[in-house]
C-alpha positions in Angstrom: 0.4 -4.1 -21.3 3.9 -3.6 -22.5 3.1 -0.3 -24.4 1.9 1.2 -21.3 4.6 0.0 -19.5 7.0 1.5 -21.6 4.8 4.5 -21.2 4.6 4.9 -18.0 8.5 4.5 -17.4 9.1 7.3 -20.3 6.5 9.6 -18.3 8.8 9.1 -15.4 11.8 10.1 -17.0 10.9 12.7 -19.4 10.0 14.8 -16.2 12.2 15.5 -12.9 9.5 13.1 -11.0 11.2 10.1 -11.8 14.9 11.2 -11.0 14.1 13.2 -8.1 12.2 10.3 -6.5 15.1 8.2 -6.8 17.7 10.4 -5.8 15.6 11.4 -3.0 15.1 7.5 -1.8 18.7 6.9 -2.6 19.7 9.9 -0.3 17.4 8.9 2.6 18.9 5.1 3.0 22.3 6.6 2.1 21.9 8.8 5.2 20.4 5.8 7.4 23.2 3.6 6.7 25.9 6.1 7.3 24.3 6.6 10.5 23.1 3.2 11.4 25.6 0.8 10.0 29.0 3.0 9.2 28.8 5.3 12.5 26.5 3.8 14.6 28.3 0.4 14.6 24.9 -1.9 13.7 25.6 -4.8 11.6 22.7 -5.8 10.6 21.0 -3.2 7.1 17.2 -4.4 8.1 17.9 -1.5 11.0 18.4 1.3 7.9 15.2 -0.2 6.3 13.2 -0.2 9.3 13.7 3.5 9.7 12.6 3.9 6.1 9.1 2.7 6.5 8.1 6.6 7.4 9.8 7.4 4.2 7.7 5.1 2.5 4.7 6.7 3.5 5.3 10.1 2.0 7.6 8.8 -0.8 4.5 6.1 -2.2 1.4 9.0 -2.3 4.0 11.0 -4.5 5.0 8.0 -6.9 1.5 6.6 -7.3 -0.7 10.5 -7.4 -0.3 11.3 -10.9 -0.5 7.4 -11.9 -4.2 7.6 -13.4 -5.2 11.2 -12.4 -2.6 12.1 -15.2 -4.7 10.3 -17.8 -7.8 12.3 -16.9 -6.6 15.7 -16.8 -4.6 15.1 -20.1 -8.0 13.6 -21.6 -6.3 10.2 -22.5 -7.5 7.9 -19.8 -10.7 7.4 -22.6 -8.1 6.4 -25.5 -6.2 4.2 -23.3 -9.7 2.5 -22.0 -10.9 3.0 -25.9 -7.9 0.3 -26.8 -7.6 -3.3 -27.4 -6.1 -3.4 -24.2 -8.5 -4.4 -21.6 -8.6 -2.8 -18.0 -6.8 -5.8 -16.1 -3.6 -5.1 -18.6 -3.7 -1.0 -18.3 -3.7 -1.2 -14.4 -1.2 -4.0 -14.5 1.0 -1.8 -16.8 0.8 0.9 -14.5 1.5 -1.2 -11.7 4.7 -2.8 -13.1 6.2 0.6 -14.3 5.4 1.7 -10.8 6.9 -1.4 -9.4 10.4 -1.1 -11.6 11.1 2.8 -10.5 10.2 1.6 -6.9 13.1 -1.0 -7.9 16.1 1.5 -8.5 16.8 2.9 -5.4 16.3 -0.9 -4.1 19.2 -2.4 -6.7 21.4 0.8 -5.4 20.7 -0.3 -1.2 21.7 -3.7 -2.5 25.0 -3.0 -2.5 25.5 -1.6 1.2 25.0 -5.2 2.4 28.2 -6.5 0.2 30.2 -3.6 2.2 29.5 -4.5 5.1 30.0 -8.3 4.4 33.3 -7.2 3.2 34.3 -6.5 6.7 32.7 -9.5 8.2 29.9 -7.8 10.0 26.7 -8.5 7.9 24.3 -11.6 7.5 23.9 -11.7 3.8 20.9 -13.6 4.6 18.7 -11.8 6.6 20.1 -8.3 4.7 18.4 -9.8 1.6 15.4 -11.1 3.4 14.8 -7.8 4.8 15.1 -6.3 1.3 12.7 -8.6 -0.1 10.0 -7.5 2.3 10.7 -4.0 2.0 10.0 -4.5 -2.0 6.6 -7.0 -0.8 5.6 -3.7 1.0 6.2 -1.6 -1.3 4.4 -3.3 -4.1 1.3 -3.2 -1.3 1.7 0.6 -0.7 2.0 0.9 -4.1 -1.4 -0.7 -5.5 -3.5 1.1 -2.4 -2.0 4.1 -3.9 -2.9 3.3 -7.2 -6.5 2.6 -6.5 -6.9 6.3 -4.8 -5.4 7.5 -8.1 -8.6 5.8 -9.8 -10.8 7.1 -7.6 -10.4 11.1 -8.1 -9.3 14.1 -10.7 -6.9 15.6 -8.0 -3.5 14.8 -7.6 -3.1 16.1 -4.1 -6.6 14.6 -3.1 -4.9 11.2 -4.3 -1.8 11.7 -2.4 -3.6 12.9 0.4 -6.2 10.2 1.1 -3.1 7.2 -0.3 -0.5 9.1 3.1 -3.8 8.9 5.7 -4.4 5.5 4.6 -1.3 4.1 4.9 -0.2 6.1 8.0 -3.1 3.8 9.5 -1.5 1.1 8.6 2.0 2.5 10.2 0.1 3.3 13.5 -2.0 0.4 13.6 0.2 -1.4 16.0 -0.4 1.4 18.5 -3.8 1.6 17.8 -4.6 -1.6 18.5 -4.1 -1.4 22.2 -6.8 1.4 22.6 -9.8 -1.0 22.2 -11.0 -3.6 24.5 -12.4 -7.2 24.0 -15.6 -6.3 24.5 -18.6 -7.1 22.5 -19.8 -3.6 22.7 -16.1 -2.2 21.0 -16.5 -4.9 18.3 -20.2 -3.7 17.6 -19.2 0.0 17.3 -15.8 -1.0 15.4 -17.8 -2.9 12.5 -20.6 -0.4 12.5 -18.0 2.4 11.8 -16.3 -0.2 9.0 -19.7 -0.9 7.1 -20.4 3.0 7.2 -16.9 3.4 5.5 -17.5 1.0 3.0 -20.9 1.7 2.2 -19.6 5.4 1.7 -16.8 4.3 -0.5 -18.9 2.3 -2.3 -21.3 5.2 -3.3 -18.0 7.4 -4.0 -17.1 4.6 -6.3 -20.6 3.7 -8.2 -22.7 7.1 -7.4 -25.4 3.9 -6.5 -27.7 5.1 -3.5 -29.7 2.1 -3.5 -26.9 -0.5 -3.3 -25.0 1.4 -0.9 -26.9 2.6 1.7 -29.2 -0.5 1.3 -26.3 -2.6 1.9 -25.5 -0.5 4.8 -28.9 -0.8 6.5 -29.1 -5.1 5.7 -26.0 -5.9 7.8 -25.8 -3.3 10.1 -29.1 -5.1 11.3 -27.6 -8.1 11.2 -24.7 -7.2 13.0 -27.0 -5.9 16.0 -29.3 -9.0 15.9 -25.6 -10.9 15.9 -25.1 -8.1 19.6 -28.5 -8.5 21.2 -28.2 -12.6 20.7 -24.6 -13.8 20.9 -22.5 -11.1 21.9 -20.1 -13.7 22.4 -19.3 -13.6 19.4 -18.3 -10.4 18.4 -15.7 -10.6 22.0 -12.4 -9.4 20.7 -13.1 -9.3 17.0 -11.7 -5.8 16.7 -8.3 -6.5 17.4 -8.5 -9.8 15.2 -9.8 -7.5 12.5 -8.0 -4.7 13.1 -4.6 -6.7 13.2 -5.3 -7.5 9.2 -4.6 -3.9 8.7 -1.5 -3.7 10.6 0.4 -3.2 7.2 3.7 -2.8 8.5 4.4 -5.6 11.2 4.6 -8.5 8.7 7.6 -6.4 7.5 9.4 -6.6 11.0 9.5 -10.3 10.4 11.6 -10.2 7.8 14.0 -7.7 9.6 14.1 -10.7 12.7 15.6 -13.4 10.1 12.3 -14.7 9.4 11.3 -16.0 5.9 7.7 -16.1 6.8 5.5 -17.6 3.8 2.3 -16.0 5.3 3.9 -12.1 5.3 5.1 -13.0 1.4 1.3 -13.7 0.8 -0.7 -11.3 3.1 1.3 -8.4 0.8 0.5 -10.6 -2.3 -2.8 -10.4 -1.4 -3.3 -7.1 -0.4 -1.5 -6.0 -3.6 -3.8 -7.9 -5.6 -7.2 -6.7 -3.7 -6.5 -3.2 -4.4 -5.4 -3.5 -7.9 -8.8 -5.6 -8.0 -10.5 -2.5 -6.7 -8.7 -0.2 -8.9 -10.1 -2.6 -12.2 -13.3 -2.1 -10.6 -13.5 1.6 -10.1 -12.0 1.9 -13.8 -14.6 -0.4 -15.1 -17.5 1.4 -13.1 -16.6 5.2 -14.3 -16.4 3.8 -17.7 -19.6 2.2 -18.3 -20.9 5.6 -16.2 
């Protein structure tokens, strides 16, 4: 795992990727604090980080698009997978290295809370607090970018389908108050999600069988569940929907808030998609 970590940060910085991410990232809270904090007279740096979130959504897809792509166009993803490391410790690898550039331009924003503690005007606190779920967010934009990487040849397909993905997320909040309680909109909503995952399934293991079959078992399940207790499904979209609201856990953070369940719903959305990268990885391979 170490040798492709070390890998992974030379790639970075034997290129101008690496350096003008950074700078870019750097630049971008550097202008957000100079407007926020310095001019605009706000004391408190979760404001500057807040405003970043729509940076994070086109900065990630360009960190994470060449991640595993790379491998395949170069013709190495096959030695790498060929080695005595297994799967789990390449994607981990990846992951970290990915992790520790994401870090740099975090260790610089560090410092703008110390200036304005200097003048007396900053909660160390909840600065800190902020920055930690910034980084938790990260790390889960991060791995869902890293399993689109897995899942094509194309660098801009990857970035492409990683920004729509997690500009769901960014909107979800909004998009939540389009649907009703009904049993009806949770019917239509879950049809719609099994479709999705049967497709993405298929995309994944080129199995017709499994996918579609899959598909067809509990979308008739999910319309017996309709035509019998349609009670049950009443306001299940929003409930459902609300577990992809990727950003608000964040805004918790920004408020003061410690909040143990925000530190593990990014946990565990980090972990699920690095879980399906392992699993797409593994699938092309024995393909």
């Amino acid at each position: 795992m170490k040798a492709v970590f070390v890998k992974e940060i030379r790639s970075f910085f034997t290129s101008m990727i690496g350096y003008t991410y950074i700078a870019f990232l750097i630049l971008t809270i550097g202008l957000y604090f100079t407007a926020i904090n310095l001019r605009g007279g706000y004391n408190e740096f979760g404001y500057v980080l807040a405003n970043m979130n729509f940076v994070l959504i086109i900065a990630v897809p360009i960190l994470t698009m060449r991640s595993l792509v790379e491998e395949k166009r170069q013709r190495t993803d096959q030695l790498l997978l060929t080695s005595p490391l297994s799967v789990s410790e390449i994607i981990l690898g990846k992951f970290l290295a990915l992790l520790a550039v994401f870090l740099i331009p975090l260790g610089v924003a560090a410092t703008c809370p110390l200036l304005l503690s200097y003048y007396g005007a900053e909660n160390l606190s909840t600065a800190y607090a902020s920055l930690f779920g910034f980084f938790l967010l990260g790390g889960a934009c991060i791995a869902i970018g890293l399993y689109f990487s897995s899942l094509t040849e194309n660098q801009i397909i990857a970035a492409a389908a990683t920004f729509f993905v997690l500009l769901m997320g960014y909107l979800m909040q909004d998009t939540i108050r389009l649907f009703t309680d009904s049993a009806l909109t949770s019917f239509a909503t879950f049809s719609c999600i099994l479709l999705i995952g049967a497709g993405l399934y298929y995309f994944a293991s080129r199995n017709k069988a499994i996918s579609f079959g899959s598909f067809a078992f509990l979308e008739g399940l999910l319309l017996l569940c309709y035509l019998l207790t349609p009670e049950l499904l009443a306001g299940l979209t929003k409930k459902l929907l609300n577990c992809f609201n990727l950003f608000e856990p964040f805004y918790r953070f920004i408020g003061g808030i410690f909040d143990l369940t925000s530190v593990l719903y990014y946990c565990s959305i980090s972990f699920l998609f690095l879980f399906l990268t392992r699993q797409s990885i593994r699938k092309k391979s024995w393909g």
